[in-house]
N, C-alpha and C positions, 0 to 999 in steps of 0.2 A: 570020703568025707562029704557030708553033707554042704549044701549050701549053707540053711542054716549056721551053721556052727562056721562057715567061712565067713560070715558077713558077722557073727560075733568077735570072730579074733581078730578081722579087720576095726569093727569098733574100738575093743579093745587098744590096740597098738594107737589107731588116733586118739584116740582120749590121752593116752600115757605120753604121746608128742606133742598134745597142747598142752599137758599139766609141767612134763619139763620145759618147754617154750618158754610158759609163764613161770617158773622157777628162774629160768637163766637170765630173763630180764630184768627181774626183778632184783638180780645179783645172787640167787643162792642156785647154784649149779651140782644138782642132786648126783653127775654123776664123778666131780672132782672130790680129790681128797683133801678136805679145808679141816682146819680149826676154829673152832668157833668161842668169841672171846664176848665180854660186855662191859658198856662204862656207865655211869650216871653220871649227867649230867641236868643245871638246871634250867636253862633254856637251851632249846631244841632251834629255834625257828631259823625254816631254810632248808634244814635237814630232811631228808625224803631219805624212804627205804631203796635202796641202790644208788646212794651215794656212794663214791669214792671213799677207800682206806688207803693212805698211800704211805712209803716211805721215804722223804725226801723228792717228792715229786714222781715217782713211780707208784702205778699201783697196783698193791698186792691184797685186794680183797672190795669185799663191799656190803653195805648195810644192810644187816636182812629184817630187821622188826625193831618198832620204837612204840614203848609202850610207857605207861604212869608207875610208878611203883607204887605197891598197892600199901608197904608201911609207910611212908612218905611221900603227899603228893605232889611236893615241891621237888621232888629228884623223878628224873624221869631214864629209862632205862633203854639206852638203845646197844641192840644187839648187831655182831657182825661178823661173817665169814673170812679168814685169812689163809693163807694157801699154807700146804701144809710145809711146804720145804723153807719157810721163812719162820727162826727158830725167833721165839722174842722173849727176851731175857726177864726175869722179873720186876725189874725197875723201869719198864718200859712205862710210858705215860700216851695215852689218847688225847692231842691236842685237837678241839674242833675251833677249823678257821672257816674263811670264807672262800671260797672259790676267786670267787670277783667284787669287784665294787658293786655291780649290780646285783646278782643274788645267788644263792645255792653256796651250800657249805658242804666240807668234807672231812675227813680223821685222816688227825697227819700222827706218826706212830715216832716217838721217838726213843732213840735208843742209842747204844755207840756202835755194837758189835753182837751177831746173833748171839746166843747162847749156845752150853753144852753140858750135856748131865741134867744135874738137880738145877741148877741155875734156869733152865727155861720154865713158861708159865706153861700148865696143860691146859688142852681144850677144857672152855667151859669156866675158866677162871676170868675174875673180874680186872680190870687195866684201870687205875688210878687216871685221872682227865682233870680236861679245865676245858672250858671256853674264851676264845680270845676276838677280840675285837677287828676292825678291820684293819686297821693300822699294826696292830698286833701281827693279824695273821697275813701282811705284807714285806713285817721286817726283824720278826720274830723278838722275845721280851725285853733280855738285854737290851738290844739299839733301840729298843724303844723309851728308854728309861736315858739312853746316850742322849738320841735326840731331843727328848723333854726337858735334859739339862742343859745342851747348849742352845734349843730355842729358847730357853728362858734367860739362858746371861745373854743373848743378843736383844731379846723384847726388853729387859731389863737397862742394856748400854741406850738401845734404843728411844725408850720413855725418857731417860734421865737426858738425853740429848733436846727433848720436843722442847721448840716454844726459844733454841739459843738467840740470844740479845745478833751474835756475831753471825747468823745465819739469815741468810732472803730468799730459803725456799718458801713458798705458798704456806704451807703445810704449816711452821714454823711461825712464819707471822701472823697465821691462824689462831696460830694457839696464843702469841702474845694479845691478839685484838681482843681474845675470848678472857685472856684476866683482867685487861680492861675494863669488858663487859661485865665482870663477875665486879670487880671493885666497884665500877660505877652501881650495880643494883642493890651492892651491900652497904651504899650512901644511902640511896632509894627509899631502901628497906627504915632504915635508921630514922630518916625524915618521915616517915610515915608513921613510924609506933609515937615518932614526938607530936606527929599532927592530931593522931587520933588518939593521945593522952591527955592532949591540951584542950581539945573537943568531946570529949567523955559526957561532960553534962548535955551540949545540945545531941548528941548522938543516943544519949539515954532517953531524952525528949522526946526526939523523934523516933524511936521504936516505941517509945509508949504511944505515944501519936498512931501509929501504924498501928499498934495491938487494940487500941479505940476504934478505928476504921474498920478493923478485921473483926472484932467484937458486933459491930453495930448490920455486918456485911451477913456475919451468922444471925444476927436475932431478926433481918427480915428476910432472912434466907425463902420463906416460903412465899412473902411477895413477888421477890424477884422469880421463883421458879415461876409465882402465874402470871408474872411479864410477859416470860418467856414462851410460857406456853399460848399467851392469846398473841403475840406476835407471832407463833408458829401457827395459827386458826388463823391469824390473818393473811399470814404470806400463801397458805393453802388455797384458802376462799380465793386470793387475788390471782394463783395460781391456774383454778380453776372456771374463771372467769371466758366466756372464748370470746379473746381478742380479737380472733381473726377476723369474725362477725363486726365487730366495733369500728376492728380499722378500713372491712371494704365498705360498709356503712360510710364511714366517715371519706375514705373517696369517692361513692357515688354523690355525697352531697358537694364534695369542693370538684368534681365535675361537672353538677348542677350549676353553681355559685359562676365557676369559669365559662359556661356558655350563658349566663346571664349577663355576665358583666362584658362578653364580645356582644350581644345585643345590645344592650346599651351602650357599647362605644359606637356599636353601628349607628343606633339612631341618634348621637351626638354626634358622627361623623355629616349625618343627614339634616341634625338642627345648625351644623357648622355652615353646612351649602346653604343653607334656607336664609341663614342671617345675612351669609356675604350677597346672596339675592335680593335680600330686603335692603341692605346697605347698598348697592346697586341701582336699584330704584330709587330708593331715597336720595342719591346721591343725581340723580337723573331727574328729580321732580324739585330740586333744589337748584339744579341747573335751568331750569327754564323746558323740560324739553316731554315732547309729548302732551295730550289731551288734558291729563290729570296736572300736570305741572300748570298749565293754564288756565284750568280750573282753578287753582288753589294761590295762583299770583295776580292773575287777573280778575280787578274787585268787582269793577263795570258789569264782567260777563255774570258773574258771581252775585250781582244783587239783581239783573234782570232774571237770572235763573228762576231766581227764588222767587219775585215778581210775578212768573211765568206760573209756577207752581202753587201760588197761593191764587191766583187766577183761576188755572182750571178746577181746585178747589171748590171756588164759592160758584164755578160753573155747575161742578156736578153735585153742589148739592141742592142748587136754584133747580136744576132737573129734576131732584128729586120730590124738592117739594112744589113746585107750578108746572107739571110735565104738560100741563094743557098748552104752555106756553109755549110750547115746540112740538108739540102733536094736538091736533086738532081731531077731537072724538065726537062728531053730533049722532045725538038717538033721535030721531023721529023730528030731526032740522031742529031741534034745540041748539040753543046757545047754551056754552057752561061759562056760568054767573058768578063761579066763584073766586073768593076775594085772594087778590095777589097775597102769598107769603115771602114776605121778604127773606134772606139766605141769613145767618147769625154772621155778625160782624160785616156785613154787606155797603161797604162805602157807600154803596147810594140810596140806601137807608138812613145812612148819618147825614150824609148830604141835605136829605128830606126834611130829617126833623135839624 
């Protein structure tokens, strides 16, 4: 035997152990002997192909294909393998429940007793179903229909009990505060249709009032749009404005302004010294004291000064005009002949005349 042909028979057998693999997992186990049955049903959801078929909590088979019916595509047609030595009588029914509260459902098969003879269904025949709810498929249809009726005469004893006069549970005098509440707002109500019956004309008033405002609001509708819009051109422009130029502008000047105004407290602080110096003095030349204080209280000394000073005065100006009269200049042993000029205002010129 060639290699060849030994590496195809080995292909061969793998491929044929993945393809049953993927049969077995899936639930249809190509080399058991099943029967193969189908239900319609019209909601599926939850159901997956190898879901569990069970009877009674054992299982004896599993889903192998869920398709749409192609007459009807509100029934949907899932398919399923059952083991062959499990006989199911004809009146058997395909109930799909729920597995769990959380999710995944399965076919629960029910019946009373297998069959025998003509009584069983053959492979390939169809099983009558329902789908049941979760509650349903927790406590099957009867007690579920038990349960419905005695939660209801208890919700029922229950309601008629809420709100008793003769009871202090919370609950209870919840419910009395709340018919209170219910009477008091059906006084409310009552006073309200008689307020605004008795008020119908000014209430007519003022919606006509309001329908005039509203009227006047639409006929200058387009003013106010260009309000609107040159406030919006204005908030832009001011937007665009850069302030930040303005405002350090506007602190280098009150930085200016602050070292101007410490120069001038300085040299107020300097005209401050200068005054209390001058009041100082003054106060020192008012006392008597010092050259100048004597100058100015002593009158004697004070009119000889001046005396003294109008003096050398008409000295230096008698100099100026008779300088012969104190420098003696001869040219060639001349005498100078000329005539004395008296000084302006010269006492002894008045004297004279």
């Amino acid at each position: 035997m060639g290699k060849e042909i030994k590496i195809g028979i080995f292909t061969l057998l793998t491929l044929g152990i993945v393809i049953w693999g993927y049969l077995f997992v899936v639930g249809n186990n190509v080399l058991a002997n099943n029967n193969s049955f189908y239900t319609y049903y019209d909601n599926v959801k939850d159901l997956t192909v190898a879901s569990p078929v069970m009877v009674n909590g054992y299982e004896v088979g599993s889903v192998t294909g869920i398709k749409l019916s192609p007459e009807d595509v509100s029934k949907i047609r899932v398919e399923y393998d059952i083991k062959s030595d499990i006989k199911v009588p004809q009146d058997a029914k395909a109930l799909l429940k729920a597995l769990n509260p959380i999710s995944g459902k399965f076919i629960d098969l029910e019946f009373e007793k297998m069959c025998t003879g003509d009584n069983c269904l053959q492979s390939g025949s169809e099983i009558n179903g329902s789908a049941l709810g979760l509650i349903g498929s927790m406590v099957g249809t009867d007690e579920v229909t038990e349960y419905a009726d005695a939660i209801g005469s208890s919700l029922n004893s229950t309601i008629g009990k809420l709100g008793a006069e003769d009871s202090d549970a919370p609950l209870d005098a919840s419910i009395r505060n709340l018919e209170i509440i219910t009477n008091n707002l059906t006084k409310v109500t009552s006073n309200l249709n008689s307020v605004l019956y008795n008020s119908k004309d000014e209430l007519n008033t003022t919606f006509k009032n309001m329908a005039s405002i509203s009227s006047n609001l639409n006929a200058n509708n387009e003013k106010i749009t260009s309000m609107i819009s040159n406030l919006n051109m204005a908030s832009r422009q001011f937007a665009e404005v850069k302030l930040s130029e303005t405002v350090n502008k506007t602190n280098g000047t009150i930085d200016q302004a602050t070292a101007s105004l410490a120069e001038v407290q300085k040299t107020m602080e300097e005209a401050q010294k200068s005054v209390v110096n001058l009041n100082n003095i003054m106060a020192k030349v008012n006392d008597g004291e010092g050259t100048l204080a004597r100058l100015i209280n002593d009158k004697q000394l004070y009119e000889n000064m001046e005396k003294t000073s109008r003096n050398l005065s008409l000295l230096l100006q008698d100099l100026r005009l008779n300088p012969s009269r104190y420098v003696k200049v001869s040219v060639f042993g001349g005498k100078d002949k000329s005539e004395y000029v008296y000084p302006e205002d010269d006492p002894a010129f008045k004297q004279k005349n």
